[in-house]
N, C-alpha and C positions, 0 to 999 in steps of 0.2 A: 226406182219405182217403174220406168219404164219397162223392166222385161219381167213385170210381174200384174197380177192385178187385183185390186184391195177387195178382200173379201165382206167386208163390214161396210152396211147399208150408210151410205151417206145420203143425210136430208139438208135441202139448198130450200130456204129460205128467202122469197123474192118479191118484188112490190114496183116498184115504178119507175128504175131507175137502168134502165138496158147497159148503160155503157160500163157502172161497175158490176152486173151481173154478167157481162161476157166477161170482166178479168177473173171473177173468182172461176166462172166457167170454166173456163181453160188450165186452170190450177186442179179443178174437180176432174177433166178430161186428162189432164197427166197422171193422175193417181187410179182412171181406169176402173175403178167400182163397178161392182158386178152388180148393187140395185143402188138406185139413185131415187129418193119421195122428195118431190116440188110442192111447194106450199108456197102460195099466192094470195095477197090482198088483193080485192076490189079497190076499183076508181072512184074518188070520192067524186058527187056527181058536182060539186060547184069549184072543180076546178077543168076549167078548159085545158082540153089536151090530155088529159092522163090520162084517161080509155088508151089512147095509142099506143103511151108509153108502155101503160100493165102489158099489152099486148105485143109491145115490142120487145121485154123483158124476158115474158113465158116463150116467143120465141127461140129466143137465147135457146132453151134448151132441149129441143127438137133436136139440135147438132150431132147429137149423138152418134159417134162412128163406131164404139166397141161393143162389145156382148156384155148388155145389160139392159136389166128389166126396169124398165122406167115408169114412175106411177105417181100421180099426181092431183092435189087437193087445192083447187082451186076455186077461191070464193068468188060469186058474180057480183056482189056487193062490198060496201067498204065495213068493213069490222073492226077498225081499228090496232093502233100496237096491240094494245094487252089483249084481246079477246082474240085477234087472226094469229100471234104466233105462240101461244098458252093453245087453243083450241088445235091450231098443224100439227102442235107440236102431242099432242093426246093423241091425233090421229096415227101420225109416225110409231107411239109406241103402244097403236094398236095393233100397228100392222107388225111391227120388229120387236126385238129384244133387245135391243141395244144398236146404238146408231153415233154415227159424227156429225156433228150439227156446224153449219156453216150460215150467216145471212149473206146478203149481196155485196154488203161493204166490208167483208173479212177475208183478206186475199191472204191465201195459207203457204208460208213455204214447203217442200215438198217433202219435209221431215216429218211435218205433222200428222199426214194418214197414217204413217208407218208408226209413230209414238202411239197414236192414239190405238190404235188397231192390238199394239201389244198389250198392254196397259186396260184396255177393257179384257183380254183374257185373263190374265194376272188377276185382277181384284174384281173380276164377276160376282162372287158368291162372300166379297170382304163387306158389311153393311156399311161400315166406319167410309169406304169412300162413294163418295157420293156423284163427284164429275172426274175429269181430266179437263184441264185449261190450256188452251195454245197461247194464252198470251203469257210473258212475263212482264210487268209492269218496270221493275228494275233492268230489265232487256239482256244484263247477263249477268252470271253470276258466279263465282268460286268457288264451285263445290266438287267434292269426287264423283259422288252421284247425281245421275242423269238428269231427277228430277227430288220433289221435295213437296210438302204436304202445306195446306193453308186454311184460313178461314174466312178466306177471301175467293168469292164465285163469279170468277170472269167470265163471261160467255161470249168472248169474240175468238170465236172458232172453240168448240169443244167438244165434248161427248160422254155419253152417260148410259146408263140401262135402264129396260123399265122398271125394274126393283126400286131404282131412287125418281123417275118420275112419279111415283106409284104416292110419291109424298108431297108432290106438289100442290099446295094450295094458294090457289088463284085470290081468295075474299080473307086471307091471311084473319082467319076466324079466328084466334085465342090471342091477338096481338092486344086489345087493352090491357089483358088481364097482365101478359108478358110483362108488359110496356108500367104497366102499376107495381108490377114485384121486380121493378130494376134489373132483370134478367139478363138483361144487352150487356149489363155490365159484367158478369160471369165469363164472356169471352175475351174480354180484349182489357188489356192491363193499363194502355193510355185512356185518358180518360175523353180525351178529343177523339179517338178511334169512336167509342161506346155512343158518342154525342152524334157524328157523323152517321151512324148506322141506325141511329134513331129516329135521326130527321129523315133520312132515307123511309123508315118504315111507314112513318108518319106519313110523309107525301101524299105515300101508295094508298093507306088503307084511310084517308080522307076521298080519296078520288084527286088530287091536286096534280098528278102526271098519270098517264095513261101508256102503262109498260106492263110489261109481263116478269122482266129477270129481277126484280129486287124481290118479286113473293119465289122466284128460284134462289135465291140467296137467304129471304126469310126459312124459306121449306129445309135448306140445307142447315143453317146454322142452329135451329130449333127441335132436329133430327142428329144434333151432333155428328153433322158431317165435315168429308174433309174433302178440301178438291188437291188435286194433282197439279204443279206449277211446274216446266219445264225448264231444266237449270239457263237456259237463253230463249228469247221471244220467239216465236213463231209464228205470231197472225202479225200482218200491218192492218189498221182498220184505216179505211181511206176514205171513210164517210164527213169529217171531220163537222162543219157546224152545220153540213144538211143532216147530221144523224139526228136520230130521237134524244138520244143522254149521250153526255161526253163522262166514263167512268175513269175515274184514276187520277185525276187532277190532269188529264192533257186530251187537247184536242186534237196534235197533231200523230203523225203516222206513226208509229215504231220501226225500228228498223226489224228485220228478220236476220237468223242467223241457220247456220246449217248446224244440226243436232246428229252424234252419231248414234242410227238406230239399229243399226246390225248388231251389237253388245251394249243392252242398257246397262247402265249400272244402276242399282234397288237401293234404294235407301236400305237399311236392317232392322230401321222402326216404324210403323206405321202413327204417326203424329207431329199434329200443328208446331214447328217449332218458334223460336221467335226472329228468326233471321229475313224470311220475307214478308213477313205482315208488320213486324215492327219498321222494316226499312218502308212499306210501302205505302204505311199511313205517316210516318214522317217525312219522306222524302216528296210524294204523290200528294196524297189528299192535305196534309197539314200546310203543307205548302199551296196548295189551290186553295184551301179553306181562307189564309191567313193573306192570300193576294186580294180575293172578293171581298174581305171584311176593308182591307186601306184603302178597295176603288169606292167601295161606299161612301166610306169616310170621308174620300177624297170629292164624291161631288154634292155634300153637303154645303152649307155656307162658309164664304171665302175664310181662311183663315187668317188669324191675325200674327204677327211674325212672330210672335215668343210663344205657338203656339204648335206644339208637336204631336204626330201619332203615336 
C-alpha cells in the first residue's frame, strides 16, 4: 500500500479515547486515502476531564501529511452510542457512495483497505451483499477462496455502500411483529443461534443498550443480506472491556493475519454457507453463552456436595 493510495473514502469514527485513535490513525495514514469523514461525539458534561480528551482525540487527525480531503462531523454535545455513530454514519453516506468504516478501537492490518476497496467494486450493484467485514471471528480459515459470505454483521472495521445504508433502521419499526412470526428462526438452523439474535434484538428495541450495530444487523438480516468474511482476521479490536459490546463471545484482541490482495480468489457462489456461522455461533457465542449461564449458577447459594451444574 505504500506506493499507492486508496481511492475509497475512509470514515474514522472517534470519541474520547486519543491513545487508540492515534493507533488506528497511523494504520489509516499507511493506507493513504484520498478523502478521510471524522465523526466525533461530544463530552459528556458529568464526567471530568473528557472535554480534553474529545479534544485530544480529534486532534489525532489534523496529522495529515498526504493529498487528501479531510472533512469532519463533529458533535459539540454528547449523543450518545446509538444516536452519534447511526446519525455520522447517514452523514458519511450523504456525503459518499460507499466508504470503509473504521472506530477508534479497530486497528486494521494493512490488507484490509486493499480487500475492502476490491470487494466494494465487485458487488456494488449485487443487492444480496450488504457489508464486507474485516473481522474473522474463527481468525482463520481453510478455504481456497479469499473470502466467504455470512449472516453474521461484524463491524469491527468494515464497509458498505449507500444502496445498503439506505436500509438501515435505527427504531427497528416491524421487529414485534418479526419477533411474533418466529422470523429469527428462518435464518439460523441452531436453535441457540435464533435465541441469541433475539435477545439481542430485544435489548435494542426496549432501549435496555444504547448501540447503533445490532439495528445494522437487524437492517441486514431482514433485507436478506449477506456480509463478506475474510478467509483470516484482519481488524484486532483493542477496546476490550472499555468498549461499549464485547461481540463474538470474546473480549480479548484477535490476532491479525496478512491476506493476499493482489489475486483475490471469488468464491463462484454468492451465499450464506454453513461453515462460518455455524463454527461461529458454536465455537464463539455458545461457548460465552454457556460460561455466563455456570458463573450465574455459580454465585447463587452455596451448593451442597452431591450437587452438580
Amino acid at each position: 500500500m505504500a506506493d499507492r493510495q486508496l481511492k475509497t473514502p475512509v470514515a474514522f469514527i472517534i470519541f474520547n479515547r486519543p491513545d487508540f485513535t492515534a493507533r488506528v490513525f497511523a494504520q489509516i495514514a499507511r493506507a493513504r486515502p484520498s478523502r478521510l469523514l471524522v465523526v466525533a461525539d461530544g463530552p459528556r458534561p458529568d464526567y471530568p476531564g473528557e472535554a480534553a480528551k474529545c479534544e485530544a482525540a480529534r486532534g489525532i487527525v489534523e496529522a495529515v501529511d498526504w493529498p487528501c480531503e479531510v472533512v469532519t462531523n463533529f458533535a459539540s454535545s454528547n449523543l450518545g452510542c446509538g444516536k452519534r455513530v447511526s446519525s455520522g454514519l447517514r452523514w458519511v453516506f450523504e456525503t459518499v457512495e460507499e466508504a470503509i468504516i473504521l472506530e477508534d478501537d479497530c486497528v486494521p492490518h494493512q490488507s484490509f483497505f486493499p480487500f475492502c476497496e476490491e470487494l466494494l467494486d465487485r458487488y456494488r450493484e449485487d443487492e444480496r451483499v450488504m457489508m464486507i467485514a474485516g473481522t474473522n471471528f474463527l481468525e482463520r480459515l481453510d478455504l481456497p477462496e479469499s473470502y466467504l459470505f455470512s449472516r453474521y454483521f461484524a463491524v469491527w472495521g468494515w464497509a458498505t455502500w449507500k444502496r445498503a445504508w439506505e436500509k438501515y433502521d435505527f427504531d427497528m419499526a416491524d421487529w414485534e411483529v418479526l419477533r411474533g412470526q418466529n422470523q429469527v428462526d428462518s435464518f439460523y438452523r441452531q436453535r441457540y443461534a435464533a435465541k441469541y439474535v433475539t435477545k439481542m434484538f430485544d435489548l435494542v428495541y426496549h432501549h435496555l443498550i444504547d448501540t447503533w450495530d445490532i439495528q445494522w444487523f437487524y437492517s441486514c438480516l431482514f433485507n436478506h443480506g449477506l456480509s463478506i468474511v475474510p478467509r483470516v482476521n484482519l481488524i484486532s479490536n483493542i477496546g476490550g472491556a472499555a468498549g461499549t459490546h464485547v461481540v463474538g463471545g470474546t473480549s480479548e484482541p484477535l490476532p491479525v493475519f496478512a491476506l493476499e490482495t493482489e489475486s483475490l480468489r471469488h468464491p463462484k457462489r454468492v451465499f450464506a454457507g454453513s461453515l462460518y456461522d455455524n463454527g461461529l455461533y458454536e465455537r464463539r457465542i455458545r461457548t460465552s453463552l454457556l460460561g455466563r449461564i455456570r458463573r450465574k449458577l455459580q454465585t447463587r447459594a452455596p451448593r451442597r456436595e452431591h450437587e452438580k451444574l
